[in-house]
N, C-alpha and C positions, 0 to 999 in steps of 0.2 A: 352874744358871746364875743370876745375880745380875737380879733386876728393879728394877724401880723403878714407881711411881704414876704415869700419865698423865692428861690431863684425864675428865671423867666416869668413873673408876672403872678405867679402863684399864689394865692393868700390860704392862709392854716389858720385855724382855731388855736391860739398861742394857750389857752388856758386847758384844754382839754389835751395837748400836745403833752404839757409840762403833767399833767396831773398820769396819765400813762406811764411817762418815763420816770416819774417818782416813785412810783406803786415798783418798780422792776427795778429801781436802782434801792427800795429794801434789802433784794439781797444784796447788795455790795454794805450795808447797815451793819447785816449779820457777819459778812464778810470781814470784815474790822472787831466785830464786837469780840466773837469768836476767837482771829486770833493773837488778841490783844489782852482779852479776862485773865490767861493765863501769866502774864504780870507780876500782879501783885501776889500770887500766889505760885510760884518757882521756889524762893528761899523757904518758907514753911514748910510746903509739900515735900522740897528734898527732903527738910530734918525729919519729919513724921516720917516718909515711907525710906529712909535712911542711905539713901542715892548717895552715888558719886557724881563728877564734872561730865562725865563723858555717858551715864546713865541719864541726870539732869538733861543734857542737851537732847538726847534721842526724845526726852518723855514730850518737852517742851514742843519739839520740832515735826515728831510722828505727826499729830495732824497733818503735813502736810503732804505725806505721801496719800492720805486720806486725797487733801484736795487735786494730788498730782492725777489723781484714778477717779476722781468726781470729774474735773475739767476733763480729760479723754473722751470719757463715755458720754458727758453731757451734750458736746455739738453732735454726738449721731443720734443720741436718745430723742432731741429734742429735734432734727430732721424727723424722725420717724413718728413721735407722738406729740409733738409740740411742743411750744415755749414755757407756756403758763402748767403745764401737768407738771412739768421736771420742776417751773418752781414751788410747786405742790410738796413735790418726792423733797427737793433741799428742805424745804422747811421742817417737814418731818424727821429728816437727819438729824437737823438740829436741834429738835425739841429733846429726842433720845436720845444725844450725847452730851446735854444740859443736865439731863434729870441724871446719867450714868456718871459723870464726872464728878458731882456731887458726892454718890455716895461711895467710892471705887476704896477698894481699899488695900490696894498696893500700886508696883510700878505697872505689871501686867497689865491688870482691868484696865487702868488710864489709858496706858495705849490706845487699845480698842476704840473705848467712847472718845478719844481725840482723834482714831481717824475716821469714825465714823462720823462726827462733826467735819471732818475735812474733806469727807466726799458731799456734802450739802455745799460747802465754802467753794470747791472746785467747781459743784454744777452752778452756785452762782454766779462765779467769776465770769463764767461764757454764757449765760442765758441773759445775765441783765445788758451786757456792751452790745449783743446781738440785737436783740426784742427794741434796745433805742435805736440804735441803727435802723432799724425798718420801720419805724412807725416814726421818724425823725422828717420832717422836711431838708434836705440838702444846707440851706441859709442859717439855721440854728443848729444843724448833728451835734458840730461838736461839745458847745454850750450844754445839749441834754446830755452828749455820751459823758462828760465831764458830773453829770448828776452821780452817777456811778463810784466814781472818786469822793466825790465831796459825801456821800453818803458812808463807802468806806472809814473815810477819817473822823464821821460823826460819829461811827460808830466805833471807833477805837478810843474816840473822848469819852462815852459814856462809858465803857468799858473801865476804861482808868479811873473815871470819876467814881465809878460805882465801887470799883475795888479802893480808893480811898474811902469813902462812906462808910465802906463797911469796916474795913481795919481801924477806921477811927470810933465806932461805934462799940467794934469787941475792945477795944486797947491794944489792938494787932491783928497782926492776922491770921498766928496760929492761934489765940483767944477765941475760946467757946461764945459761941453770938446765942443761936438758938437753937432747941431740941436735941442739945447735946452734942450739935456740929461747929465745928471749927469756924473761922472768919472764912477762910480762903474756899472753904466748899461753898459759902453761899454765892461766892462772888461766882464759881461758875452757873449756880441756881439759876441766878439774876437772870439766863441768856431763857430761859423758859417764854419770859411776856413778849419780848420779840419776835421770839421763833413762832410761836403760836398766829402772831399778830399777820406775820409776812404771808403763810399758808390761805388763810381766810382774804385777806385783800388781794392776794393772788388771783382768786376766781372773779375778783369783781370788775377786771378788764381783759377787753378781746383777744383775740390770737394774734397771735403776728401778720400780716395780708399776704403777705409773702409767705408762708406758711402754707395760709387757706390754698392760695394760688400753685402753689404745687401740688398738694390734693386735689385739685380739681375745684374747688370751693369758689367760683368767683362772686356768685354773689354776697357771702358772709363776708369775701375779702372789699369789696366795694360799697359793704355798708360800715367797715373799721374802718377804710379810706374816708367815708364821707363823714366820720366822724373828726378828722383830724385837719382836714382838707375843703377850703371853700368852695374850688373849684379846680380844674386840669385833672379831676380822677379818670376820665377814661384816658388819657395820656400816661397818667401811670398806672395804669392796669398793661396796657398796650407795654409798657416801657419792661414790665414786671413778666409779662407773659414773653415777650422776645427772649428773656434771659433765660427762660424754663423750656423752651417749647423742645429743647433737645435734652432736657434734663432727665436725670433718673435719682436714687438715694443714692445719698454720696458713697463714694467706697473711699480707702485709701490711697489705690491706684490714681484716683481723680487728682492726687496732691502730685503725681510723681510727671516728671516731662515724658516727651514721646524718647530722648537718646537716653534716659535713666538720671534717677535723681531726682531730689525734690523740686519744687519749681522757687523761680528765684524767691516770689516775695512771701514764699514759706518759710523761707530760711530769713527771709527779712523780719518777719511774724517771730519767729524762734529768738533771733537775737537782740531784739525790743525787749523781749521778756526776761532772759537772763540777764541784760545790763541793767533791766530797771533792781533785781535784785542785788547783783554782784557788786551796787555802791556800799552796799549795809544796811540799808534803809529797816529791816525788821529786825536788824540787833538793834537799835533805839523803843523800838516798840516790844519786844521781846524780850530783852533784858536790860532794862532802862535803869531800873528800882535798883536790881541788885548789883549795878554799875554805879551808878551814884552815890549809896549806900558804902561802895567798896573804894571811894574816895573822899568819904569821911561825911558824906549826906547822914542824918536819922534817918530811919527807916520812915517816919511819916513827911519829911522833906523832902524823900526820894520820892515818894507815891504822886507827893504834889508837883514833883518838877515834871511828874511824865505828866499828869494831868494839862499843865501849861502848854509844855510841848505840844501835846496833841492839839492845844485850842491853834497854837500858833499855825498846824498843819492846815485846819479847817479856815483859817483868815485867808491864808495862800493859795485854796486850794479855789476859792471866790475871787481869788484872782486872777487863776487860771479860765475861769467860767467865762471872765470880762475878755482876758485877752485870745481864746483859743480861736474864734472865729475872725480873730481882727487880722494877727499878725503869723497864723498858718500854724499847726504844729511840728514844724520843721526847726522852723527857729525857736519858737520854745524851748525845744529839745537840746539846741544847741547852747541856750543861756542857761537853762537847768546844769547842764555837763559841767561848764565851765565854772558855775558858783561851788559845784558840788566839790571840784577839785580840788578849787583853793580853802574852802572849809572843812574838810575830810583831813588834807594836807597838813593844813593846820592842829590838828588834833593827833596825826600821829608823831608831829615834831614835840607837841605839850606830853603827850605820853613819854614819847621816850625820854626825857628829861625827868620821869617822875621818881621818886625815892622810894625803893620796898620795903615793906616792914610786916613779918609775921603777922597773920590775921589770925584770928578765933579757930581756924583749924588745921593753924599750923602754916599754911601756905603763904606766900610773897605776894602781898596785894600794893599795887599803885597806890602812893599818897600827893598828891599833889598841894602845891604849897606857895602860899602868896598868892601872886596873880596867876598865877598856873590852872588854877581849879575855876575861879569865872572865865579865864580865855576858853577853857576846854567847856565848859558851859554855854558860852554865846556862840561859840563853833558849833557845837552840837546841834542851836535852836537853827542856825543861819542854813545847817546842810538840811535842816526839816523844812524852811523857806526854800529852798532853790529843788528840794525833791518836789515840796508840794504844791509847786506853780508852774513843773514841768512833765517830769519823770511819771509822777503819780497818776495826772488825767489821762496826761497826750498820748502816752501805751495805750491804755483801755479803750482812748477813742480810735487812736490807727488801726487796734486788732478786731472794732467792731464792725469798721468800715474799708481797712484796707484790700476784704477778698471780693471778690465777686461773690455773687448769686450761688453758683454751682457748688463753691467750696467752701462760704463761708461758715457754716456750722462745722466741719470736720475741720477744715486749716486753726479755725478758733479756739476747737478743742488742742490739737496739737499743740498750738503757742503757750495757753493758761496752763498744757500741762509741762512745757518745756520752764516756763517761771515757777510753777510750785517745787517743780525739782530742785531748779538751781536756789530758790528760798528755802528747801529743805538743806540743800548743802552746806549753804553760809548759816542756817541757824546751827545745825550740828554740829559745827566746825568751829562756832565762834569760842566757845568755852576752852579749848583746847589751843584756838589760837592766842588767846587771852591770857593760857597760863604761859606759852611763849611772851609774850607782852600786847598789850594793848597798843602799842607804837608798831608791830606786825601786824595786827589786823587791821586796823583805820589807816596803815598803806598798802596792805593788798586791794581796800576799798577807794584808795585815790584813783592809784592805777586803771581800776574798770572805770571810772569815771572817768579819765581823759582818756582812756581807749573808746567810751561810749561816744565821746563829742565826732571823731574822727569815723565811727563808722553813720550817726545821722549825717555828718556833710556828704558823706561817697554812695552810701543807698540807699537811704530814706525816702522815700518819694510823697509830696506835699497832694493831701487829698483833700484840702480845705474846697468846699464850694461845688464838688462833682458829686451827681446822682451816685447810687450804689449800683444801678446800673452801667455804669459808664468805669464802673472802675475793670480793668484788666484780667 
């Protein structure tokens, strides 16, 4: 079996390491597939179930208060019964809000099966950055927590890809495909063969050892270590049992200081996850098609630009892979911030120059004209380069790794639910801020971007290279 060098002299099982944190960064797969399907399928589903901007937005977005209440409950669920069961319970979320979304036959039902899909998405989001975190050797974390991401935006390619397939397969994608349903219903179908897949491969790798080792379990937990670990397990048993031996199930309380108040790198955890959303990053993925579409794209040009985009996310995000363990993700963060500004910037200066011209329901849509509509194009792909070689990993890896032992299933939940939020707010908000203009929203989203650069240089704290033990 192939090793590799860990920190102080350590050698791991490289091939068995990576094979773990694959299997777990599935759900980050579904996490993308999920909230990506709904896509290509926004403009039809409004006109069939006959929505308005601010109805559209809720339908759209509601999964997420789904995942804001999956990611809460999932870092105590998974303290108390484990890693691997919860991603049992997501899969199963997922399977029945595949199969209800399909056949939903208004605004109501949809809701529902989107946020019961987005309590699977929530339990993912904290179960997979965790479960790598503890079965990671220190010398690669970030590299696997970064599987996480890259598995995300694989899964938001097939997603796009499948919802072009399909739409070009009906002739659209309110177009009858099969058994009498719609294009756009089958595109949420599709998410049925992954959800099933992630459940079943779920059982087929160990607990977390850190898990085991706060049940009591050392021996189960000393035969996953020797699975992953050539040698130094009784060092990190010893390393792992130090951290617990005053431990109890986490509470709340465990987040707050002894004078009142959160503890700081709670609030560090907190505002990692609202700026990675507050650039915009899921209006591109969210409403791409019928963004493009509403600047003079076909409706199948638009499907194929998000498909592009999204491969562009996954080039970057192997880029991220290469550089996370080399150059810290502090600075990442901090060149991520910076590209995002100037390309966000960019985009709300081409918007507000754009020309309105009554649309099909009446309404002042953006036309862009000349080189106005490629510049807003190559900005758009450049702010998906600088989110997804920064923003996109380096979150998931500092919120997997930056708590300690004691707190890090609850603080993890906190943070992924404090992002679902603030992704719920900008996705619900975008439609409304868009009928103001698209040159308001792409600068409300600069703004968080150079406010994000300025708060990694002041609090960020670099965890490249430290045990999980060792952290604060």
């Amino acid at each position: 079996m192939a090793t590799g060098v860990g920190t102080a002299g350590r050698e791991f099982y490289a091939a068995r390491v990576i094979q773990l944190a694959s299997v777990a960064a599935l759900g980050g797969f579904l996490f993308g597939f999920d909230t990506a399907v709904i896509n290509g399928a926004v403009t039809p589903m409004r006109e069939e179930f006959g929505m308005g901007s601010g109805l559209t937005g809720f339908v759209v977005s509601s999964a997420l208060l789904g995942c804001m209440l999956g990611a809460y409950f999932a870092g105590r669920l998974a303290d108390k019964i484990g890693r691997i069961r919860v991603m049992v319970l997501a899969s199963g979320a997922f399977t029945i809000s595949a199969i209800g979304s399909t056949i939903a036959v208004g605004p109501a039902d949809m809701i529902v099966w989107r946020v019961l899909g987005g309590l699977g998405v929530g339990a993912a989001s904290v179960i997979a950055p965790a479960y790598i975190a503890e079965i990671a050797p220190a010398s690669i974390r970030g590299r696997l927590g970064s599987l996480q991401q890259l598995a995300i935006v694989v899964g938001i390619f097939v997603a796009l890809l499948s919802d072009y397939a399909i739409a070009a397969a009906a002739g659209g994608a309110a177009e009858e495909l099969l058994l009498g349903l719609a294009a756009w219903r089958w595109m949420f179908f599709a998410e049925v063969i992954p959800a099933v897949a992630y459940g079943i491969l779920a059982l087929t790798i160990p607990e977390s050892p850190r898990f085991l080792m706060h049940k009591g379990e050392e021996r189960k937990a000393r035969e996953v270590l020797s699975q992953v670990l050539a040698r130094g397990i009784d060092l990190r048993i010893s390393e792992i049992r130090r951290t617990i031996l005053r431990d109890h199930d986490t509470r709340l309380s465990d987040l707050r200081r002894p004078s009142g108040g959160l503890l700081p790198i709670v609030w560090i955890g907190i505002a990692l996850s609202v700026f990675q959303q507050f650039v915009g990053i899921n209006v591109i993925f969210y409403y791409s098609s019928t963004l493009w579409q509403s600047v003079g794209f076909s409706e199948e040009d638009a499907l194929l630009q998000t498909v592009i985009t999204s491969i562009t996310n996954i080039v970057v995000t192997l880029v991220a892979i290469a550089l996370i363990d080399k150059i810290g993700r502090r600075r990442l963060l901090m060149i991520g911030s910076a590209g995002m500004f100037v390309t966000l910037g960019t985009m709300a200066v081409v918007f507000s120059q754009a020309r309105l011209v009554p649309g099909d329901d009446g309404q002042l849509e953006p036309v862009l004209e000349g080189a106005a509509g490629p510049l807003a194009l190559v900005a758009a792909n450049l702010f998906v380069v600088f989110f997804g070689m920064s923003w996109g990993p380096a979150v998931w890896v500092l919120l997997g790794e930056m708590f300690n032992n004691k707190i890090r299933g609850t603080a993890l939940g906190i943070a992924a639910a404090a992002q679902w939020l603030a992704n719920f707010g900008i996705s619900t908000t975008f439609p409304s801020m868009a009928d103001v203009g698209l040159w308001f929203a792409y600068g409300f989203y600069t703004l968080a971007a150079l406010a994000s650069f300025f708060f990694v240089l002041r609090f960020v704290p670099e965890t490249k290279g430290k045990e999980l033990e060792d952290m604060d």
